[in-house]
Structures are given as structure tokens and as C-alpha cells.
N, C-alpha and C positions, 0 to 999 in steps of 0.2 A: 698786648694783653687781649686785644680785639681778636686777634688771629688765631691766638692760642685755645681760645674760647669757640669758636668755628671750628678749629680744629679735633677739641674734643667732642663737639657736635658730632659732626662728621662720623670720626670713631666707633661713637654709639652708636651712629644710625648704622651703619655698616656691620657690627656687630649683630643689633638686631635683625638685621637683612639675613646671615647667614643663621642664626638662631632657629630664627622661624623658615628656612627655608629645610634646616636639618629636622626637627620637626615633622616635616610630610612621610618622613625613612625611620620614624619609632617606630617599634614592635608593640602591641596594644597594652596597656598598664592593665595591672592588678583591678579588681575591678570589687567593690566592695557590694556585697552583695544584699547590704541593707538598704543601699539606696536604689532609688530607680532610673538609672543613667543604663539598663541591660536593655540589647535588645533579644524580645525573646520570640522573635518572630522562626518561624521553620519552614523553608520549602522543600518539602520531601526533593531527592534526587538533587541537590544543589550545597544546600545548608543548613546550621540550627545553629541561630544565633551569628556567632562568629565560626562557627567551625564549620569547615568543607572538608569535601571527601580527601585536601592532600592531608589534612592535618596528621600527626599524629601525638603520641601524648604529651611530646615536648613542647610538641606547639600549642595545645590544650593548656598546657604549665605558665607556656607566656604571655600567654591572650587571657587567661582566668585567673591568676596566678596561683602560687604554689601553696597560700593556705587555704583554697577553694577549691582544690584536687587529691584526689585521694585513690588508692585503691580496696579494691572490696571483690570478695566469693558473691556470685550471685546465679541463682538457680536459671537453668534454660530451659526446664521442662522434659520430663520424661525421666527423671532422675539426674538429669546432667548439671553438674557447674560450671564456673569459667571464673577467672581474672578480672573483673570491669575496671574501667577507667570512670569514677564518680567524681561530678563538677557541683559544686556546693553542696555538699555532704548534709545530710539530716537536717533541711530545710524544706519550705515547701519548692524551692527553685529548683532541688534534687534533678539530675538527669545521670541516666547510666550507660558506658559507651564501652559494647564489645568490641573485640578486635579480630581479625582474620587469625585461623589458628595457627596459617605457618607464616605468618607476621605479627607476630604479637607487639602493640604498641606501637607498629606500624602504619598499618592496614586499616582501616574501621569497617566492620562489620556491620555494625546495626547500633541506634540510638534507643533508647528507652525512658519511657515520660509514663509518671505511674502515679503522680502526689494528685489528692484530690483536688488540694488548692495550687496546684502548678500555672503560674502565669503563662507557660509556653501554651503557642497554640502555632496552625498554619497560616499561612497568608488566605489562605482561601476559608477559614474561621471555625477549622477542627480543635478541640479543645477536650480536657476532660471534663466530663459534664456532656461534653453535645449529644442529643436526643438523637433517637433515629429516625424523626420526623424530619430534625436538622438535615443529620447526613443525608439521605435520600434528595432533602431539596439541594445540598452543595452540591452530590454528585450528578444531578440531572435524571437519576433512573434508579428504577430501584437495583439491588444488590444483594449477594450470598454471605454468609455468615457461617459460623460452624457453630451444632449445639452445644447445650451447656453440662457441667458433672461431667470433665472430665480436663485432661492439663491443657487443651486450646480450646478451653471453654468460650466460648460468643466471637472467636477467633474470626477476621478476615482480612482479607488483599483483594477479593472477588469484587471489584467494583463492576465488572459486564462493562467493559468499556465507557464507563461515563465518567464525568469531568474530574473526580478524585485521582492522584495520578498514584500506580502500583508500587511508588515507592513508601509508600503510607499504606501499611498495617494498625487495625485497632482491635481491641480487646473491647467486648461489648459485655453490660452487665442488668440485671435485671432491676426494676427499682421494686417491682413486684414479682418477685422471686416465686409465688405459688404457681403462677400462670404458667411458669414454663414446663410441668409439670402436667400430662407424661409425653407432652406430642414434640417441647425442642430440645429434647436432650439427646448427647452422645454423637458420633463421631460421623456425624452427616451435615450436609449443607441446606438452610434454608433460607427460602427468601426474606429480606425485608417487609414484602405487603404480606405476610402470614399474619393472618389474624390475632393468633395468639401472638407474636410479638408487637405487635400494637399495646395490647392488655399487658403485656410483663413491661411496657414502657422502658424500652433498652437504653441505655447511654453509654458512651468512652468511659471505661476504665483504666484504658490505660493503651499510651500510643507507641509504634518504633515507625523508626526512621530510617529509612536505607540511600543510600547513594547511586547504586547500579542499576 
């Protein structure tokens, strides 16, 4: 009975040995999007979240799962639409993910993070909300922008080589909307230390993300 009893010791343990050793080769669960077990960390050119540049929607499906994916028409500016790939749908977690046009749902194109209250941010602590007092001090210098009133309104990528990296675009927006009025509007570039943007007090409206 001694033996028998060891023996099925034995069993168990061994069982749980290969249990957990299959385990390390799961494909990432569903992930419930009310708790806070997400990571929503994003490093331009790398990742967001769980998803890298191989991902495509399938893999979006298995790492978020399939009731936290969706698709959705979403404007690209200048009258254009597209396809997106949306990863918790009508929340504030919302993120929206184009795709390359002669790979659709292959390929990712560009990320997009637009909710005012969106937990995403970068590693290096871009968020929506960040001031442009912020950005200027993450990227080390100041930086170009496109005016405002018009569809890349406070639009940029122009970091001037400093520490933000060019795979992070942000949409910049007035919190005093009068100020930008007549000197940063329309389809020019200006800088960061302009005066009047100081006064119109800019922030992240809204970020993408690129891989390449």
C-alpha cells in the first residue's frame, strides 16, 4: 500500500512537471479588459502592449481575444477611409490599428490612441494629456508641429533629432483654443518655443504608432 501511495506521488509530480513546463508554449489568453492585469505600455518602433510589428489580426484575436476585437470604417484624413483592426472597442482602452493596403490584416501600418482617458502611454511617458512643456522636456529640444483649422491640424513627427523617436506621431491640441488665432494656423510648421503656443497651452490629442 506504501508503494502504491509513492507511486501515485510520483505520477502527480510528473504530471505537474510537464503541465507547467507546456505552459511556457500558451498563446496569451483573452484578457479581460476590466481588470488591470494589461500591459499598456508602447515603445514606438517595437511594440504596444503585446503587439509587434509581426503581428497580424489573427494574432491581435489571440493575444486580446475575439470579444475585444473588432473591425470598424475609420477616417484617414483628407476625405479618405480604411478598414481598422479595433482592440477594446468603445472603451476608454480603445486603440485602432491600420494595415498596409496591399496586405490588409497582415501588415500594420500605423497604431492609433485617441480616448482622452486612454491608459496607453510610451515608455518614455507620452500620453494623452502630455503638455508641451512635457514633450519638449522628454524629447531634449524643442520641436515642429503643423498649424491648426485644418485635417493635420497640431500634427507632428518633427522631433529635430532629439530623444522622442520618429516612430511616434502626435496630434497636438489647444486647451486655449483663442490663442492660436491668426498667427498658428494652416498648413506650416512651427516651433514648439513660439510664443503663442505656450499661451494656447498645447497637449496630446491623440497618438500613432509606427513600426518602421
Amino acid at each position: 500500500m506504501k508503494n502504491l501511495s509513492l507511486l501515485l506521488l510520483l505520477l502527480c509530480l510528473v504530471a505537474c512537471k510537464f503541465e507547467s513546463t507546456d505552459k511556457k508554449y500558451d498563446t496569451p489568453k483573452a484578457i479581460d479588459a476590466s481588470k488591470n492585469i494589461v500591459n499598456w505600455t508602447c515603445i514606438p518602433g517595437e511594440k504596444v502592449g503585446l503587439i509587434n510589428k509581426n503581428f497580424t489580426e489573427a494574432a491581435i484575436i489571440k493575444a486580446y481575444g475575439k470579444e475585444n476585437v473588432k473591425r470598424e470604417e475609420i477616417s484617414m484624413g483628407e476625405g479618405e477611409v480604411a478598414i481598422a483592426t479595433v482592440v477594446f472597442p468603445k472603451t476608454d482602452n480603445e486603440i485602432f490599428i491600420s494595415w498596409q493596403l496591399d496586405q490588409p490584416f497582415q501588415v500594420i501600418s500605423e497604431i492609433l490612441i485617441e480616448n482622452e482617458k486612454s491608459p496607453w502611454g510610451t515608455s518614455q511617458g507620452v500620453s494623452i494629456g502630455t503638455t508641451l512643456e512635457e514633450l519638449v522636456k522628454i524629447n531634449g529640444k524643442d520641436f515642429k508641429f503643423a498649424g491648426f483649422e485644418w485635417d493635420y491640424s497640431g500634427y507632428t513627427n518633427d522631433w529635430q533629432e532629439g530623444r522622442i523617436s520618429k516612430n511616434l506621431a502626435v496630434f497636438l491640441e489647444p486647451t486655449n483654443p483663442e490663442a492660436v488665432y491668426p498667427d498658428l494656423l494652416g498648413d506650416e510648421l512651427f516651433s514648439s518655443n513660439h510664443p503663442k503656443a505656450k499661451i494656447a497651452d498645447l497637449k496630446v490629442r491623440s497618438m500613432i504608432i509606427r513600426f518602421d
